[in-house]
N, C-alpha and C positions, 0 to 999 in steps of 0.2 A: 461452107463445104468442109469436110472433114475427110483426112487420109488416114485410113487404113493398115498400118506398120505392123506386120508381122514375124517376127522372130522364127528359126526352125525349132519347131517340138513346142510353141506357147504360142496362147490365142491372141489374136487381134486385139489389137490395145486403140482407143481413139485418142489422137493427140489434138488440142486446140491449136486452132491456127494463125492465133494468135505467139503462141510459141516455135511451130515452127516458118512463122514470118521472121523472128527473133533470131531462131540458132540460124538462119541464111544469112541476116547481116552481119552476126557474128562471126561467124565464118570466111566474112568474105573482110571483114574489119581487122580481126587476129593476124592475116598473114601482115599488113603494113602497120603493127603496131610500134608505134618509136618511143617510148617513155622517156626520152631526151625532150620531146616538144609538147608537151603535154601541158595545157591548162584547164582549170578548173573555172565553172560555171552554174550558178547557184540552180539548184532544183529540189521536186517538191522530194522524190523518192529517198534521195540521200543526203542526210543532214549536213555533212561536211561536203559541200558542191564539188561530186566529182563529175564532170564531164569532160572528155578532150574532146577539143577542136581540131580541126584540120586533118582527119583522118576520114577515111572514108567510113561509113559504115554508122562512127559513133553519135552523132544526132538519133540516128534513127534508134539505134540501140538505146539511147537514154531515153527517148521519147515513149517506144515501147514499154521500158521499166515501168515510167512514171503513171502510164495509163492501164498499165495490167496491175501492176502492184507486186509485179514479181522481181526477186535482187537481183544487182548488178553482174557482171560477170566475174565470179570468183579472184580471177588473177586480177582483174582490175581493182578489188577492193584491196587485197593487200598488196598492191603498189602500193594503192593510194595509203595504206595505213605504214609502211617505209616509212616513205615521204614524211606524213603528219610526224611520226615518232622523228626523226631527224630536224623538222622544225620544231619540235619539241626543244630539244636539245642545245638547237640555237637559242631560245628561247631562254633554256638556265642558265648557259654561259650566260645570257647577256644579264640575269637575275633578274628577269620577268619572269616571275614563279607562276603566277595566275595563267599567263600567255600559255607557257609550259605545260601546266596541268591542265589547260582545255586541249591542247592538242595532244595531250594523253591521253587522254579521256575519250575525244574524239577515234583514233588509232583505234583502240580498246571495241570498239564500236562496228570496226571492220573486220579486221581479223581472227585465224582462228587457229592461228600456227601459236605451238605450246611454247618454244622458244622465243618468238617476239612477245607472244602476251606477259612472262615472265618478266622479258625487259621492262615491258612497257610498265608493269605492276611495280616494280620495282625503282624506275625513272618516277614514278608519281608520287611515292613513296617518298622520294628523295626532297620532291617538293612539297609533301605535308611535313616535311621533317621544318624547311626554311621558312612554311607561311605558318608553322606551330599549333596546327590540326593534328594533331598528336596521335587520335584514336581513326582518322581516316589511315595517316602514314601508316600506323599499326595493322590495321586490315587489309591496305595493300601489299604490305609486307606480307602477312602470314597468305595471301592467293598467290604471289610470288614463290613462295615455299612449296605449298601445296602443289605446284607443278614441279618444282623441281627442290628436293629437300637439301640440297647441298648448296646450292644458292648460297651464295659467305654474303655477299653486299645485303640481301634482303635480310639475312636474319643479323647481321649486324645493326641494319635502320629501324627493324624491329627491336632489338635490342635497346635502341636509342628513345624510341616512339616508346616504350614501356616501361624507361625510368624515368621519362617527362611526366607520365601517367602514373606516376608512384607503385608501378606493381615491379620493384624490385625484387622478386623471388622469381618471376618469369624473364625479366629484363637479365638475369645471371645465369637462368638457364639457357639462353640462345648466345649470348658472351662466351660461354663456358665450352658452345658447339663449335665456334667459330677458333676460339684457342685451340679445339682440339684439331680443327680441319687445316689452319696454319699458327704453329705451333711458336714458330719466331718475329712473329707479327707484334711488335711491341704496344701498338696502340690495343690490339684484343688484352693484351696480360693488364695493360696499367687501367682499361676498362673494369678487369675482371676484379682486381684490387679494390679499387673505388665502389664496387657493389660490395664487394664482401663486407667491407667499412660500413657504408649506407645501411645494410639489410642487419646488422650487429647492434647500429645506431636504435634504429626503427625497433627492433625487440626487446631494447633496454626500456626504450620509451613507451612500449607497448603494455609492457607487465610493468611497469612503475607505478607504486601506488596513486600516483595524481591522475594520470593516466585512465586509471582504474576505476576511479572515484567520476571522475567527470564522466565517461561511457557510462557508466550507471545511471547515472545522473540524467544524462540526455536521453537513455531508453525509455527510462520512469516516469520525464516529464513530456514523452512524447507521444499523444493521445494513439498516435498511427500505428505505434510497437504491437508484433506479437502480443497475446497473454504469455505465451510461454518463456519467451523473452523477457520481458516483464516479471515474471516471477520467479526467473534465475537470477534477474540482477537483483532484486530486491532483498533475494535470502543473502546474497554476495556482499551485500553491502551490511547487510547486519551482522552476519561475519566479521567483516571488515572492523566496523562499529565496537569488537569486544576485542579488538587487537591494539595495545596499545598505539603498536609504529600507524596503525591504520585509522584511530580513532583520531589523534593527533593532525592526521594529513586529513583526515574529510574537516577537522575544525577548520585549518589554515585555509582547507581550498575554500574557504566561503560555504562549509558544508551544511552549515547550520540554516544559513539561509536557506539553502537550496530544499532543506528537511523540511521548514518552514511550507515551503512553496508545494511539498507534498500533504502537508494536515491540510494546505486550502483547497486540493482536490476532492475532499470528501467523501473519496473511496475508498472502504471498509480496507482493501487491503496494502492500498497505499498508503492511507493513516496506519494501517498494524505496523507495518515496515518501516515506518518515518518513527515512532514512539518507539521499537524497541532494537533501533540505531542508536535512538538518544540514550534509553537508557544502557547500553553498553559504553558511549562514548561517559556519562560520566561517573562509570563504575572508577573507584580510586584514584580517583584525580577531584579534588576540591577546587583548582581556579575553573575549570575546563566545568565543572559543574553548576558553579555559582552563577559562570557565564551563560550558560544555556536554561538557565533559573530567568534570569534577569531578562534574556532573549524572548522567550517561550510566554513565560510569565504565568503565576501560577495560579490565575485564574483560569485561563485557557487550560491550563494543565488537567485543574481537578473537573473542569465542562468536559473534557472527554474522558474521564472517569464514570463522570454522569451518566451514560449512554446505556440503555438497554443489553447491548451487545456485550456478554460475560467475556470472551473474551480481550477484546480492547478495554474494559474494563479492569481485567488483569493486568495487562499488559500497560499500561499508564500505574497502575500501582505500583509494579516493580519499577517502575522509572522514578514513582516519587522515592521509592525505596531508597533506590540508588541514589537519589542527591541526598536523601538525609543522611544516610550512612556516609559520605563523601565530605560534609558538612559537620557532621556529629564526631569524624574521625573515627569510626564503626569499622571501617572497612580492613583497618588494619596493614596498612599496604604499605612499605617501608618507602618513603619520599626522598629522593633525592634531587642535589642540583636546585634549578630556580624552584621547582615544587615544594623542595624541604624548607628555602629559605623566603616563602610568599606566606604572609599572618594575613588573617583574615577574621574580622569579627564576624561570627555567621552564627550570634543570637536572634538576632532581629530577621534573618530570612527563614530558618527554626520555628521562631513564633509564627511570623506570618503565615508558614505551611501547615501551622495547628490551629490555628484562627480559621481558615479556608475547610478544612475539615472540618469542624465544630459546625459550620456553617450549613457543612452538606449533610449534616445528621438530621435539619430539621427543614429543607428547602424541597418542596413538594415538587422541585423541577427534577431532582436525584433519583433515580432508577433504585430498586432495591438493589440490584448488585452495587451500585458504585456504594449505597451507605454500608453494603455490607465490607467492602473495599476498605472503607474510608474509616471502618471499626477497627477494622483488621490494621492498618498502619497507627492507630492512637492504641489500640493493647499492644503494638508491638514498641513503640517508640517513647511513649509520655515514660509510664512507670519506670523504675530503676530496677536494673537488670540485674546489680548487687548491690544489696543493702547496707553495705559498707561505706557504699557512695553515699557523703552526706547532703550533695544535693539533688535535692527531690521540688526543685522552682517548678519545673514543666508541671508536676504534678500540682504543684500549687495552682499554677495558673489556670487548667486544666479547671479544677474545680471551682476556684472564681468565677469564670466565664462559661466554658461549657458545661456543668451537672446537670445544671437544669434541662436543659437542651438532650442530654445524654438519657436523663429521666422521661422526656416526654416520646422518647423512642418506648421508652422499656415500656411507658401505657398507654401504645398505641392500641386500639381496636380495630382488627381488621374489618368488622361488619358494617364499620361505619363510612360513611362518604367519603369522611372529612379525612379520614387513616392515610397515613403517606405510603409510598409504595414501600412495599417490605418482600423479605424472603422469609422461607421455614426459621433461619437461623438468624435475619434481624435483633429480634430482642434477647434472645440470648445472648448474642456476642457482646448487647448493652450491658447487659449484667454481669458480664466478664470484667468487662471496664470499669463500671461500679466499684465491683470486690477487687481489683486489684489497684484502683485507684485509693479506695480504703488502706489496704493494706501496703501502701506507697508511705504514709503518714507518718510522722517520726514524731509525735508528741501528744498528749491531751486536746489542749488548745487546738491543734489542726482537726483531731476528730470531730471535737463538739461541734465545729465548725462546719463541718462535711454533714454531721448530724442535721443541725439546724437547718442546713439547707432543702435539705431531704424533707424532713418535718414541713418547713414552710408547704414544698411542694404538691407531698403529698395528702395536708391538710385542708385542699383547696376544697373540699367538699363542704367547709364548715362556710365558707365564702359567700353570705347571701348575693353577693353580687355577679355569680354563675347564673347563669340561662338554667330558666327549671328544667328545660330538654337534656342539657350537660347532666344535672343533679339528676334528672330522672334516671340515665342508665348507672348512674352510680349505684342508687340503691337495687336496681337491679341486681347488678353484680353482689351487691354487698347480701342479696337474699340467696346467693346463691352461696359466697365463703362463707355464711354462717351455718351451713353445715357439717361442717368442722368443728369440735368440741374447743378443740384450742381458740380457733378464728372466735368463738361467738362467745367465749373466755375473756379475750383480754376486748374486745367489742365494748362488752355493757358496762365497764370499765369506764370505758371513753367518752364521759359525761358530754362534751359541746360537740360530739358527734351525735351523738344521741339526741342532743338537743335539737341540731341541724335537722334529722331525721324528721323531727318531729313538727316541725315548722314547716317545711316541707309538706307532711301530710294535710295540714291546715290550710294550705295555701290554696285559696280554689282554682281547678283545674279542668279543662274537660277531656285531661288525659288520666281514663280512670287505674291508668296499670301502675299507675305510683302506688294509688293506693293498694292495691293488690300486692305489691314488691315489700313496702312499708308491712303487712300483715302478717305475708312469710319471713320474712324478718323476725317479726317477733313471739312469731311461733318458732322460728329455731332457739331463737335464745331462752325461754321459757321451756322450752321440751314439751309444746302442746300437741305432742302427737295422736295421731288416733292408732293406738297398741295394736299387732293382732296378736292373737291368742296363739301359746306357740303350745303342742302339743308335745309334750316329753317324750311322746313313746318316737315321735318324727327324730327329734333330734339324736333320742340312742340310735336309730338305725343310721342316721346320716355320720355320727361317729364312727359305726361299726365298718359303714364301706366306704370309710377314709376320705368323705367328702368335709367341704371347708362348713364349718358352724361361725355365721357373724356374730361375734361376742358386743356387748352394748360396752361404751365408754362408759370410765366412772363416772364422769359428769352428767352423762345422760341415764337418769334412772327414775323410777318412782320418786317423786316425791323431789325432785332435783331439778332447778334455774339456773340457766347461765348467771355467773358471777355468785350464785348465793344468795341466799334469802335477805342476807342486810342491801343487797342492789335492789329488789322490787323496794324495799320500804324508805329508800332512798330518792325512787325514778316512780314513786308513786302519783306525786302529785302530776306530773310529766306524761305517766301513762294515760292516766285519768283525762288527761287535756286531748290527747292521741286519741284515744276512746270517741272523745267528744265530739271530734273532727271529722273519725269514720264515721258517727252517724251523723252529721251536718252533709255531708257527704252524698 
């Protein structure tokens, strides 16, 4: 059954009667209520068993809750949350903190009066502060506040909760409210002291270069970081890296390691960042360089020189730069203190870093930028910078060990398989080296030397013991420079080259383009060309309208052989054999 309630001037409302069985016994329970006799009794509706006994009415009141599902009766719940908060409080005095904060929490759970919930936020507070829940005390503190902003106890235990929590810049501004709220309150002033002290401490240590160094450091090696993150610390630290006070402190902090630990990342730009820290840290400092020589180690060094990638390629040569310069005493940089007075013999790390180079001019593992790198620091560093300086050792050694090696750059062929990688300006920059390693020489004796080596090298043609496919594109080549009056000059000259030549042709083969190479050949040097007929009246016109006329060399003319008529009567018997062998052929 359902009754019908109607208000004057509003419709019919149907109320459950289930509810109005509820507001009767409530009604009829409210007038004897005695909160002096009051106990509690566990049930399902209310977590913290509130039911009184001994009252008329409230059985049935509690039984209806539990089976409608609908709450207890208002004034009843904040009794009961009083009470709870008061046994709370017995609870701290006795320093059962736990006990305490369930029957806070409980409380919390009842009520909805702004003023007890404050307390209560505030009483729990008090006991995250004792069981050292730091960030709960904190958050009940700041809903403590949030009802009432004057609150001094909550934003003080806040206060407390938030220098446990190391956030002293917030923990000084609620200190700061509470001095201003009670102004002669001695424990808020020598609070507010001890932050100012603490937050002065904290910013010293913040900005202090080790400080600085290690957050770098943790960001970079820490796969989880922003990129953008990551790419502000890495420029930050290479900064850092060209500052003395700063290069000094990433050494001591174990920095080197820690750079270390970024080349074995692998990635392009935290190897860029890791290479060119180092080379700022051993810009003009020679111990601090030698040490990260010896760390690094300069094989490792000149492998990421190696690399495709121009510029890490770069960026690893200016590192090598910077230790030689650092070692060579290049750098110029006035030494003071334990720097001025540390001797260091740093020949033998010198050589070692020219040995390494020489190595990477002929190691097909080498990128053409890194040899072209690896040219660029031996033109800059072997030769003597003034020739006043009498010694010229590097240059010496220099041509002992690597000429040859420096040589087989300059006659690389690109067409061929076997050609190492190279750039546009590979073999140039060889012959850079070349001529100013020539002109490094301070005697006779050391040219002839240089000579002969060259000579050996470049006489390998005469070498029967060359693969005929090698010898093949020799003469190749060689049918192509004797088109040059000069080239095909000093050529027939060169009797055991000729000789070679011609042995060659005899040699049976079923690669017939020797023979064909071997032919032009010696129809450059002979001038057996087939003439055209040039017609006079063509050439006056082509004069008249200022077009170029190709003039013939002296050498090439009627009746004219490379070298001169006493070379055919010389390389007769020798043609004749050559002759013999095209038509075996």
């Amino acid at each position: 059954m359902e009754r019908q309630d109607r208000v004057a001037g509003q419709p019919r409302a149907t109320v459950p009667s289930a509810v109005r069985r509820r507001e009767s016994a409530v009604q009829g329970w409210e007038k004897s209520l005695d909160l002096g006799v009051l106990e509690r009794i566990p049930s399902r509706q209310n977590p913290h068993p509130t039911l009184w006994r001994g009252k008329p009415g409230a059985l049935a009141i509690q039984q209806e809750a539990d089976r409608t599902g609908l709450p207890v009766f208002p004034q009843m719940a904040e009794a009961e949350a009083a009470q709870l908060k008061e046994e709370g409080n017995q609870h701290f005095q006795r320093q059962d903190y736990k006990a305490a904060t369930k029957s806070y929490s409980q409380a919390l759970k009842l009520t909805k009066d702004k003023a007890l919930l404050a307390t209560l936020y505030r009483n729990r507070a008090a006991c995250g502060l004792k069981t050292e829940s730091y960030a709960q005390a904190a958050s009940d503190a700041s809903r403590a506040i949030d009802i009432n902003s004057a609150d001094i106890k909550a934003l003080y235990r806040r206060c407390q909760a938030l220098e446990r929590l190391g956030k002293l810049d917030q923990a000084f501004k609620d200190v700061q409210r509470c001095a201003t709220l009670e102004p002669r309150n001695q424990n808020f002033q020598e609070t507010l002291r001890r932050l100012n002290t603490s937050i002065q401490e904290q910013l010293r240590v913040q900005f202090s270069t080790d400080s600085r160094v290690q957050t770098m450091f943790e960001i970079l090696l820490n796969e989880n970081s922003e990129a953008e993150k990551r790419e502000k610390a890495a420029n930050n630290l290479i900064v850092l890296g060209r500052e003395e006070a700063g290069a000094e402190r990433i050494f001591q902090s174990n920095g080197v390691g820690l750079l270390l630990q970024l080349l074995d990342t692998k990635k392009p730009e935290l190897v860029l960042a890791a290479v060119r820290t180092l080379s700022g840290m051993c810009s003009g400092h020679r111990a601090r360089a030698t040490a990260i020589l010896h760390t690094v180690r300069i094989d490792r060094i000149c492998s990421l020189m190696a690399v495709e990638n121009e510029e890490m390629s770069l960026a690893v040569c200016n590192l090598l730069q910077a230790i030689i310069d650092s070692l060579s005493g290049e750098d110029k940089r006035e030494h003071r203190g334990k720097e001025e007075a540390l001797v260091l013999d740093t020949k033998k790390d010198l050589k070692q870093i020219t040995s390494h180079l020489l190595d990477m001019l002929v190691s097909k593992k080498v990128s053409g930028q890194g040899r072209d790198q690896a040219l660029n620091l031996l033109n800059k560093n072997v030769p003597r910078k003034d020739l006043a300086i009498h010694d010229n050792s590097r240059t010496i050694y220099v041509v002992d060990n690597g000429l040859r090696k420096i040589l087989k750059v300059v006659g690389q062929v690109p067409d061929l398989p076997s050609c190492l990688p190279l750039t546009d300006n590979t073999r140039m920059l060889a012959s850079i080296l070349i001529n100013k390693l020539y002109d490094d020489l301070r005697c006779d004796p050391e040219r002839d030397h240089f000579r002969k080596i060259c000579e050996e090298y470049i006489t390998w043609l005469c070498n029967t013991a060359i693969d005929t496919r090698t010898r093949r594109w020799a003469v190749e080549g060689l049918a192509y420079l004797t088109l040059d009056a000069d080239v095909k000059d000093d050529f027939v000259q060169d009797i055991p080259a000729l000789q070679a030549m011609f042995e060659l042709a005899k040699a049976r083969t079923s690669d017939k383009t020797i023979l064909y190479s071997v032919a032009n050949t010696l129809v450059n040097c002979t001038n057996s060309y087939d003439v055209k007929e040039v017609v006079p009246e063509l050439v006056q016109l082509a004069k008249f309208s200022k077009q170029h006329v190709p003039e013939e060399h002296p050498k090439v003319g009627p009746g004219q052989l490379g070298g001169g008529w006493w070379w055919w009567g010389n390389c007769a018997a020798k043609t004749w054999g050559m002759l013999c062998a095209l038509r075996r052929q």
